[in-house]
N, C-alpha and C positions, 0 to 999 in steps of 0.2 A: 733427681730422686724420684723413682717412680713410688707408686703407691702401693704395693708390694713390698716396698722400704721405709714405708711411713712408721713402721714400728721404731726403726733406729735411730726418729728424731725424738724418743722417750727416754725422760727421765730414770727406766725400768731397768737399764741398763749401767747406770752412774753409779758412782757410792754413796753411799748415805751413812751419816753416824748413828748407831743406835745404843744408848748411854755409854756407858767406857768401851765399847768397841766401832770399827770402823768396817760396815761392808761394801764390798764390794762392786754390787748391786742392789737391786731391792727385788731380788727372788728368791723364797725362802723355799730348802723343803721339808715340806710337813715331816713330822711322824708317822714312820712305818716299822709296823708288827711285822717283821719276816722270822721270828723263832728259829732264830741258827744259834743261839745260845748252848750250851750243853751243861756238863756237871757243875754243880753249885753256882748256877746260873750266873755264869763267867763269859761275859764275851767272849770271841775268840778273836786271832789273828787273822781269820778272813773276813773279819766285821772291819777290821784296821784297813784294810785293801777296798771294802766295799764302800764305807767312806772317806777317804781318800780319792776316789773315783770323783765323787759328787762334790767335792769341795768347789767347785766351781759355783756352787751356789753363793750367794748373797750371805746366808747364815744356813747350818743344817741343824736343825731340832731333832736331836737323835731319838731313834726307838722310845716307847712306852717302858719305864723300867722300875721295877718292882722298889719299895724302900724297906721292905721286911719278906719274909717268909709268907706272912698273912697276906700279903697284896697281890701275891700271884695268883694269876687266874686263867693264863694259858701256858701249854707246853714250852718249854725252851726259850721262854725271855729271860732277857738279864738282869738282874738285880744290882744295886746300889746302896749297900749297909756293912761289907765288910773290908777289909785290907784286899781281899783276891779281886772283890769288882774292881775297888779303884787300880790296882796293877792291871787288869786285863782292858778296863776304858783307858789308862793312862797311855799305850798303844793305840790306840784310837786315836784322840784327842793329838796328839804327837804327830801322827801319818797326816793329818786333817791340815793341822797348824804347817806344816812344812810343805804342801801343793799353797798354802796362803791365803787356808779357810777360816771360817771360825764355825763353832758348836755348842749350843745351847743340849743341855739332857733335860726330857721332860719327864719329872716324879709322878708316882701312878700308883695308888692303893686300887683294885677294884672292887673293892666290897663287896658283893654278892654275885658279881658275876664271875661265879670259878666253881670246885667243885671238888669235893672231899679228897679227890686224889688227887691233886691240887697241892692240898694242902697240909704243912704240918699235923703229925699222926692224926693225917685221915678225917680232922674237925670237920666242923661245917664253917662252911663261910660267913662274914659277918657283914650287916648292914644295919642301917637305921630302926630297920621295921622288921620282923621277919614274914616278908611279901618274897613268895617264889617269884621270880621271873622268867619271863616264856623265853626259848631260845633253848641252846646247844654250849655246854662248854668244848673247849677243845682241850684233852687230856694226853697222855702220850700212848692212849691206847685208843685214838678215834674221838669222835665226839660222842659227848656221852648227856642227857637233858640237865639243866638246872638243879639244884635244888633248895627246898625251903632255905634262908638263911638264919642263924642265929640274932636276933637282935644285939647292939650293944648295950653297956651298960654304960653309962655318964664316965662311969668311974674310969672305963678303958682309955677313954678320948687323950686326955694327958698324955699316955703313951704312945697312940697315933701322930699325937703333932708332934711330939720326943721327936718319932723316926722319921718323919719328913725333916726335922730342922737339923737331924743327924745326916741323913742322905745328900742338904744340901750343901754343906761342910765335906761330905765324901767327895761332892761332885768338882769342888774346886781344886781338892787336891789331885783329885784325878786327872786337872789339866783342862775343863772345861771352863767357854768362859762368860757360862753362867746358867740359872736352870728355868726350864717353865713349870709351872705345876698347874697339873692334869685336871681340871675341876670339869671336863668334860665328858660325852659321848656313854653318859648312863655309869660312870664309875663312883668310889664310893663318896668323893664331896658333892659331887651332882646329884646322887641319890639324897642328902640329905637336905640339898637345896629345894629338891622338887616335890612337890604335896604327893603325885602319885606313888612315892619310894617312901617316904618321910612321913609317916603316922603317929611320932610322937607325941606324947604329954609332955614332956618336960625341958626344961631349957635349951635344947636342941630341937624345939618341933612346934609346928604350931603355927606362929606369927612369920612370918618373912624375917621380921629381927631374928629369931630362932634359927630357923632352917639355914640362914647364914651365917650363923657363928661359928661352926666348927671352918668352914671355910676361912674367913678372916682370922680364926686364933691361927691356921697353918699359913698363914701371908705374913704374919703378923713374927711368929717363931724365926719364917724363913728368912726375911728379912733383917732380922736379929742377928744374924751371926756370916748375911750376904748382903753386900749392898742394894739397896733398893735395882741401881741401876745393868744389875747382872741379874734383876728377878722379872720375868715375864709368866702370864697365865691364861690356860685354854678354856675356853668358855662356848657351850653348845645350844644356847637359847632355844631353839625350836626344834631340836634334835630330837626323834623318837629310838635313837639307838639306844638297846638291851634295853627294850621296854620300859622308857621311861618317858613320863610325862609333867606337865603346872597347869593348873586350872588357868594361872594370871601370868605366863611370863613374861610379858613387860613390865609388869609392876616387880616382881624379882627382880629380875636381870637390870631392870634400870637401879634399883638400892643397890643393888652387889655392887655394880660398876662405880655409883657415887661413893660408894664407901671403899671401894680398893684404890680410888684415889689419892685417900688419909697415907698412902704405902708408898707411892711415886714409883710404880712399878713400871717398867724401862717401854710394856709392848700389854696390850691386848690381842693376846690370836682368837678370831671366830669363826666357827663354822657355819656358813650360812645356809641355812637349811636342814635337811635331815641329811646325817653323816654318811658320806660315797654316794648319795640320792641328789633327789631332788631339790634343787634351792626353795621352792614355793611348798609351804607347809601350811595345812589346813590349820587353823587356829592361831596362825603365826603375826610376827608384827615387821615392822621395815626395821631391821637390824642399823641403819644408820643412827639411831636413837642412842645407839650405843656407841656410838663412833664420835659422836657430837658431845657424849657426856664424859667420854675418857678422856681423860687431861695427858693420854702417850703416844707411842707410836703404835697405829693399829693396823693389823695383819689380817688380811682378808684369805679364806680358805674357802672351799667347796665346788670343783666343777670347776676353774679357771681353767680356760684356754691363755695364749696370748693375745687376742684381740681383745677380749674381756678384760687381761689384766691391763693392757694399753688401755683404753679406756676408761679402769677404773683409777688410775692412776692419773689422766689428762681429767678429768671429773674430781678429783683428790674425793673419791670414794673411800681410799685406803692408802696408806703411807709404804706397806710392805703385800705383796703377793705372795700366798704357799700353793702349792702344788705338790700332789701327792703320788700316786698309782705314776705320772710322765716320769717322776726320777728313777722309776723299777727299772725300765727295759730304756736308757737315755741317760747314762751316767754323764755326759756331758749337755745336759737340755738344754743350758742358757748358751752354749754356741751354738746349737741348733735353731734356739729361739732367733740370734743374730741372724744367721744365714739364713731365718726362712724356709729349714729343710723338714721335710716330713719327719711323723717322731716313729719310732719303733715302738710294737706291740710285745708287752708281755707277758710269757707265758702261764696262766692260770693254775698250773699243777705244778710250777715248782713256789708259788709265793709262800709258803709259810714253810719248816722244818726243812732238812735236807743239808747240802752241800754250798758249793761252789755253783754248780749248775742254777740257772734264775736268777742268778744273785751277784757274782761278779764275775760273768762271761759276757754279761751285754757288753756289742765292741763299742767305739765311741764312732762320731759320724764319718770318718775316711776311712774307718776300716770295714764300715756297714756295705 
């Protein structure tokens, strides 16, 4: 065996169980926004072909997808609140299962970051605090800048976790076989987690017990009517995406994690570092703190290569690897991971909206 092949004496490639399912390896792939969604933000039949492709993965954590109307915050993602999502994932979830995948859907409100046209008659978006956020939303007529958000009212919250605990109920019958929920990357439970989003007075703000409770009543919903062991959650510690920031987040992010424990939720997924950037983040802490305190299986994300995930895997850094941008142009990556073969690049102007083209025309590696 030369060492060039040293990867193939890993674990990275075997099955591993992860609560009521059994994959196939331990290479996940992350969640990607590619907006080929269309009317009443329905998947389509080329999303059913475009995962199908990648089932080779270990687990696929599908696209970011809306659980209301309010949660959308960019052009042509899919939603998960009525009869027509779960018909058009129920095709998904079906193509996936049948190559002898499995697919976790990750729930996703983004609170602030979207933008009146966005949104039902044209509202303002809603967040914790109404704190603009710098950035660009993406609307179906270009990107268009932020704006102020409406603050909530306590009163709304109840109906927030309604439609996460409703979305997570859509999701199973939809065929999925189980959900993550999105508490990351500047969206709107992270906004309430973190002091620079979260300016509350009242029961929702304030104290870290605060700032985290809208979080744990929706784990807590989600869990209610999903087994603990089909519930998994994305968590972005040190992530500066969509402008957000914690004076302390160690001291957060370690309570959250002690306390999402009380859930026995099946996976922690993290992003280590700032989201698509850089793993090393000024003010940041050694994310294993978190890994040592979660009583699951944990999902290491951000920048994996496969030497890294080798690695982090002979080290038991992490129990599962995601990889995100290699599954776009490498519908087949974990045989290529085997073989050792270069990955394909891909192309930057078709990632978001469009067709077929960027999306499921990457060939797989003997036709490359």
């Amino acid at each position: 065996m030369t060492n060039a092949n040293a990867h193939l004496h890993s674990d990275l490639f075997k099955p591993v169980q992860l609560g009521a399912v059994q994959l196939q390896n331990r290479i996940v792939m992350a969640p990607l926004t590619r907006s080929r969604a269309k009317a009443g933000d329905v998947p389509t039949e080329l999303a059913a072909e475009y995962y199908a492709q990648r089932a080779g993965a270990g687990l696929i954590i599908a696209e970011a997808t809306q659980i209301s109307p309010q949660g959308k915050g960019y052009a042509w993602t899919p939603g998960i609140y009525n009869e027509s999502h779960v018909a058009g994932w129920k095709k998904i979830t079906d193509a996936v299962h049948a190559k002898g995948g499995r697919i976790f859907l990750q729930l996703w409100h983004v609170g602030r970051i979207s933008h009146p046209d966005l949104q039902p008659g044209n509202a303002l978006p809603v967040a914790p605090s109404a704190i603009k956020p710098d950035g660009n939303a993406f609307t179906e007529s270009g990107f268009k800048p932020f704006v102020e958000p409406r603050a909530l009212e306590a009163s709304e919250l109840p109906a927030i976790v309604e439609q996460y605990k409703i979305a997570a109920q859509l999701s199973l019958q939809a065929g999925f076989d189980g959900v993550e929920i999105h508490a990351a990357n500047g969206y709107l439970l992270d906004q309430f987690l973190r002091d620079k989003t979260n300016q509350r007075t009242d029961n929702y703000g304030g104290s870290i017990e605060n700032r985290a409770r809208l979080l744990l009543e929706v784990v807590e919903a989600v869990t209610s009517v999903i087994p603990s062991e089909r519930v998994g959650i994305r968590l972005s510690p040190i992530s500066p995406a969509n402008d957000i920031a914690d004076s302390n987040p160690k001291a957060l992010f370690s309570y959250v994690v002690e306390q999402l424990n009380r859930y026995k939720l099946v996976y922690l997924h993290v992003v280590e570092g700032a989201t698509g950037g850089p793993r090393e983040v000024d003010g940041g802490f050694d994310l294993q703190v978190l890994r040592d305190l979660f009583k699951g299986i944990y999902i290491a994300n951000n920048g994996y290569d496969l030497e890294m995930a080798v690695k982090a895997r002979d080290r038991n850094l992490a129990d599962l690897v995601a990889f995100g941008r290699p599954w776009i142009a490498n519908p087949d990556l974990v045989e290529r991971f085997k073989a050792g073969a270069a990955l394909a690049e891909f192309n930057q102007a078709t990632l978001y909206g469009g067709g077929a083209e960027g999306y499921t025309d990457y060939p797989p590696m003997q036709q490359s």
